[in-house]
C-alpha positions in Angstrom: -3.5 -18.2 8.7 -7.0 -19.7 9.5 -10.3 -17.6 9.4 -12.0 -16.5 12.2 -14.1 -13.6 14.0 -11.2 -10.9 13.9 -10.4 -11.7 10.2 -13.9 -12.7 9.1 -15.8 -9.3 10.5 -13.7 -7.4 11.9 -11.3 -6.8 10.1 -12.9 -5.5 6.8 -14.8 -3.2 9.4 -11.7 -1.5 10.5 -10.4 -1.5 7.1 -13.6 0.4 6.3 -13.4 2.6 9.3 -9.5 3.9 8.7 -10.5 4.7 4.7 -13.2 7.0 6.7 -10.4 8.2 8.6 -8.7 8.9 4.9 -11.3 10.5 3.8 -12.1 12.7 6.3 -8.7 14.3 5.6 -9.2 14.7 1.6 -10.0 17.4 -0.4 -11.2 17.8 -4.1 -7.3 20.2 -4.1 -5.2 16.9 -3.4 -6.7 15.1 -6.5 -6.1 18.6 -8.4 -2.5 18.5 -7.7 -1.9 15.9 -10.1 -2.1 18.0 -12.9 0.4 20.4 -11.1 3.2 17.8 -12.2 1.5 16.0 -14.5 5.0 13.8 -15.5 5.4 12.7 -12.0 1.9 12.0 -11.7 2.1 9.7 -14.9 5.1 7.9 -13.7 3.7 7.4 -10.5 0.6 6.1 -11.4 2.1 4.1 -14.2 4.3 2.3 -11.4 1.7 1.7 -9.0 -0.4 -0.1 -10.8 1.4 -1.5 -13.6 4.8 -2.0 -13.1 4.4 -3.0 -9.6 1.7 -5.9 -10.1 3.5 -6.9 -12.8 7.1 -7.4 -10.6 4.6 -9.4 -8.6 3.5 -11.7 -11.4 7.3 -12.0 -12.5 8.5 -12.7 -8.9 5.9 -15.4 -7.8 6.6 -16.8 -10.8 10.6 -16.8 -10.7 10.3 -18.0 -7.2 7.8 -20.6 -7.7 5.1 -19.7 -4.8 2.2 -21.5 -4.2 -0.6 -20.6 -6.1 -2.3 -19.0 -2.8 1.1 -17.0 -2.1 1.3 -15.9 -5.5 -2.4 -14.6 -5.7 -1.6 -13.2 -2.6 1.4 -11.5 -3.5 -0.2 -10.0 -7.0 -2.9 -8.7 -4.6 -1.0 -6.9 -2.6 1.0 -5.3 -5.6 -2.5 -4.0 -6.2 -4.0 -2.5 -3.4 -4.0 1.2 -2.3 -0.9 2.3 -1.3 0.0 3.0 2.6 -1.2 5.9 4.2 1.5 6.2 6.1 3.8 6.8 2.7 3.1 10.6 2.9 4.6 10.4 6.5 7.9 9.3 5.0 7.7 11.5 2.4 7.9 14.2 4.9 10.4 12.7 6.4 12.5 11.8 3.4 12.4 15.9 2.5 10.0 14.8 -0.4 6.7 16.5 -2.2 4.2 15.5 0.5 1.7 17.3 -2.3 2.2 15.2 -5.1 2.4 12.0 -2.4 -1.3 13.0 -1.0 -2.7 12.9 -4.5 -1.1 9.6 -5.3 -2.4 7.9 -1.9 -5.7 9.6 -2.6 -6.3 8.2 -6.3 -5.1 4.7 -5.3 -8.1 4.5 -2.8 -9.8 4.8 -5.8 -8.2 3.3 -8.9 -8.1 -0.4 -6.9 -11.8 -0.8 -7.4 -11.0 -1.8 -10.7 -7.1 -2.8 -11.0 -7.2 -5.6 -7.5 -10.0 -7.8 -9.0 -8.9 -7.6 -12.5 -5.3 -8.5 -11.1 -6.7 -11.7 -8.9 -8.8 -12.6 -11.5 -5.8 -12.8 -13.9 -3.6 -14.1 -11.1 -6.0 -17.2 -10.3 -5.7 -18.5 -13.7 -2.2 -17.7 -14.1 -1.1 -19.4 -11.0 -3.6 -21.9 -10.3 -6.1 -22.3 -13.0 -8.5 -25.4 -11.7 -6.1 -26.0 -8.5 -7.6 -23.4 -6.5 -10.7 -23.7 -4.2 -11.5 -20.4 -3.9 -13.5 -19.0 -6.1 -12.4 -15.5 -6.8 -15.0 -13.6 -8.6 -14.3 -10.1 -10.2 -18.1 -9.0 -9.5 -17.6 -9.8 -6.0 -14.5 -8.6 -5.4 -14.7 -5.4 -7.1 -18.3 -5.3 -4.9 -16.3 -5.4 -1.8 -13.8 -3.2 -2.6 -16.4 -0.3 -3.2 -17.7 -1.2 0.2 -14.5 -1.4 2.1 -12.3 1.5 0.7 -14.4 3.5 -2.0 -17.2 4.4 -0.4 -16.2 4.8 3.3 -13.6 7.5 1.4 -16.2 9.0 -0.1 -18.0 9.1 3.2 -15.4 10.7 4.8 -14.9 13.3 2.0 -18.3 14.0 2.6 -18.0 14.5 6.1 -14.9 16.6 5.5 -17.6 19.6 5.1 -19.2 19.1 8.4 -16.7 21.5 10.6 -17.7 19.1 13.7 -17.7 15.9 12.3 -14.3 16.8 10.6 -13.0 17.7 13.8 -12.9 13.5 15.0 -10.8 12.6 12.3 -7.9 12.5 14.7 -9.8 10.5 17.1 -11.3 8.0 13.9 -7.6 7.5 12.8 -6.6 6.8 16.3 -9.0 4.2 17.1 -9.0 2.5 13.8 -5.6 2.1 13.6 -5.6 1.1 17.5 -8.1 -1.3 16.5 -5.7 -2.6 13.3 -2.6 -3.1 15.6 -4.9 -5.0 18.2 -6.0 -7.2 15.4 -2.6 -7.9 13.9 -1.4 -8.4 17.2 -4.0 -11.2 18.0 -3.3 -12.6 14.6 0.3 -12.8 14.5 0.1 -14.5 18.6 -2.4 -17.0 17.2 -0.2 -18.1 14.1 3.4 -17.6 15.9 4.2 -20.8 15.9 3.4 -20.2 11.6 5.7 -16.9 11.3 9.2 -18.2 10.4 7.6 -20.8 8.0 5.9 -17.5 6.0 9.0 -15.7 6.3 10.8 -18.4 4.5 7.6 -19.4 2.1 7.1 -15.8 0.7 10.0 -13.2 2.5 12.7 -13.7 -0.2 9.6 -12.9 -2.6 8.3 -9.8 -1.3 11.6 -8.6 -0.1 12.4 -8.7 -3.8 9.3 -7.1 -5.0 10.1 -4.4 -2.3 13.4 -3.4 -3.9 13.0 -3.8 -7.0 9.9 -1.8 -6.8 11.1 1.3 -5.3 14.3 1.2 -7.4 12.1 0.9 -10.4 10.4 4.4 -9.6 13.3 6.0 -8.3 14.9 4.9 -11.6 12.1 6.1 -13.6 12.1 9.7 -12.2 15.8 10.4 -12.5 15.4 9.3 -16.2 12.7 11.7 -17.0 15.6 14.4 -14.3 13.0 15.1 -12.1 13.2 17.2 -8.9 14.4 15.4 -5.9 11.3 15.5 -3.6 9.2 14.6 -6.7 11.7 11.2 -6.9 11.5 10.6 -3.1 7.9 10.6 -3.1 7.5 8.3 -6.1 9.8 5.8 -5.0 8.0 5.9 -1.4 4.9 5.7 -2.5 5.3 2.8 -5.4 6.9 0.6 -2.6 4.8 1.6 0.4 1.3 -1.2 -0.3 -1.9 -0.9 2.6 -0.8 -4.7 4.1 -3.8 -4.3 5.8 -6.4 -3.7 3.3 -4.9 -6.4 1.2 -5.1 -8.8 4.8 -9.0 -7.5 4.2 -9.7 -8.8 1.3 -7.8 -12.0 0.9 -9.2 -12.8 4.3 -12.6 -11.4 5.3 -13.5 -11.1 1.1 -11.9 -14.2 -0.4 -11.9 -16.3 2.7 -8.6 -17.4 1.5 -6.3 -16.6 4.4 -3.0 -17.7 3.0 -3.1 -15.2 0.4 -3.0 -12.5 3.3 0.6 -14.1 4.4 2.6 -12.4 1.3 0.6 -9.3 2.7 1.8 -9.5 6.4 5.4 -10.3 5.5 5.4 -7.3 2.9 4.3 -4.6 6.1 7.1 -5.6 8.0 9.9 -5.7 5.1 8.6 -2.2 3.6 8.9 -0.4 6.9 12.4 -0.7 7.4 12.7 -0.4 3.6 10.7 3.0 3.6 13.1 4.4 7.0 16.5 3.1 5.3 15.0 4.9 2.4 14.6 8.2 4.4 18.2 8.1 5.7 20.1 7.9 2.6 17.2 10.6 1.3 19.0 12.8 4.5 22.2 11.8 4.2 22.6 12.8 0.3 21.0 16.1 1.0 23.3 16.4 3.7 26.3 15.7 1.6 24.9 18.2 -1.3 24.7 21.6 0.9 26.9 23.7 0.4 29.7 24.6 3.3 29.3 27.3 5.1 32.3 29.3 5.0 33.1 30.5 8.8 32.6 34.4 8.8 35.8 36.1 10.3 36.1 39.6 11.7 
């Protein structure tokens, strides 16, 4: 991927403009719920942001990325997690509760956890090799900028009964916006696609599975309930490709590091719906029959 106008300016604008979105939909009673199932919440968290960044410095190592990749792949394992996770929770009959708290406190928690990750990445990876210079001040600056405080913005907003009342049409157009851009993106490197697919796919798709199954592990150890597992295991594995596009783009100016990131948002989507369907299927299989009632 080369920089440009969309991934420059734009793009970090939308990103901002979609956590204002997020915000708008946040209440002070989704970050409360966390202490309603404190366990799960522990777990959770714990995956997120160390378990998962760490499968991502294991993997780029074992599969001997490119230092960009491999920053780029660490930086994804970092960022928020999708938005669109507490959709599949629904879907996956899982607690849509506990996966709004999660999503909510990792818009926040990646102000500190992405540039301490890059940072450590860098000089894991590439040491003197790389010509970006990552900075932990300035990437922790934009991060505040880009997701913190337009989330705080829109939590703000939230109390205005007429602002509040755009959030459909803020979500709409941002994300409108983000598919436009993508779009544009992926038909000005198409001729780039299967080489990223080969150069960082096997990579991610790893860190995809072994992901989820590492939270869905983790919370049938501890015996929790089954929507609390689904929603664990969907939010560890589901990453904002977007927001990590943002910032190793339009914040690093290091496009390549956004490829592990575009790769990712494709693999974790059918990932996240294959999820969902044997999530249906085993509840279907554990109901009970219904005798048929004679007369």
């Amino acid at each position: 991927m080369e920089a440009g106008l969309p991934i420059d300016v734009l793009l970090p604008i939308v990103i901002a403009l979609m956590m204002l979105a997020v915000g708008m939909g946040l209440r002070p009673a989704d970050f409360r719920s966390v202490a309603a199932a404190p366990l799960a919440a522990g777990i959770g968290l714990l995956g997120m942001f160390v378990v998962f960044p760490l499968l991502a410095f294991v993997l780029a190592a074992a599969f001997r990325l490119d230092p960009a990749l491999a920053i780029g792949l660490v930086l994804l394992a970092a960022s928020p997690s999708a938005s669109t996770s507490t959709m599949f929770t629904y879907l996956a009959r899982g607690d849509v509760a506990l996966s709004v708290a999660l999503t909510a406190l990792s818009k926040i928690v990646p102000v500190v956890t992405v540039p301490a990750y890059v940072s450590l990445a860098a000089l894991a990876f590439a040491g003197e090799r790389l010509e970006v210079d990552i900075s932990f001040a300035e990437t922790s600056e934009a991060i505040v900028t880009t997701i913190l405080l337009p989330t705080l913005a829109g939590m703000a907003l939230r109390r205005y009964p007429a602002i509040a009342a755009l959030r459909p049409h803020v979500a709409r157009v941002s994300v409108a916006l983000l598919v436009v851009l993508i779009a544009v993106l992926v038909w000005r490197e198409r001729s780039a696609l299967p080489a990223m697919f080969v150069s960082a796919g096997p990579a991610a798709l790893a860190l995809c599975v072994l992901g989820m199954a590492s939270a869905f592990a983790a919370a049938s150890l501890v015996r929790l309930p089954r929507g609390r597992r689904s929603a664990l295991t969907i939010e560890v594995g589901m990453q904002s490709g977007g927001t990590s596009i943002a910032i190793a783009a339009g914040v690093l100016g290091a496009p390549a590091m956004a490829v592990p990131a575009a790769v990712y948002s494709l693999i974790m989507y059918v990932a996240a719906a294959l999820f969902v369907l044997l999530e249906r299927a085993a509840e279907r299989a554990a109901a009970p029959d219904v005798a048929p009632t004679g007369s």
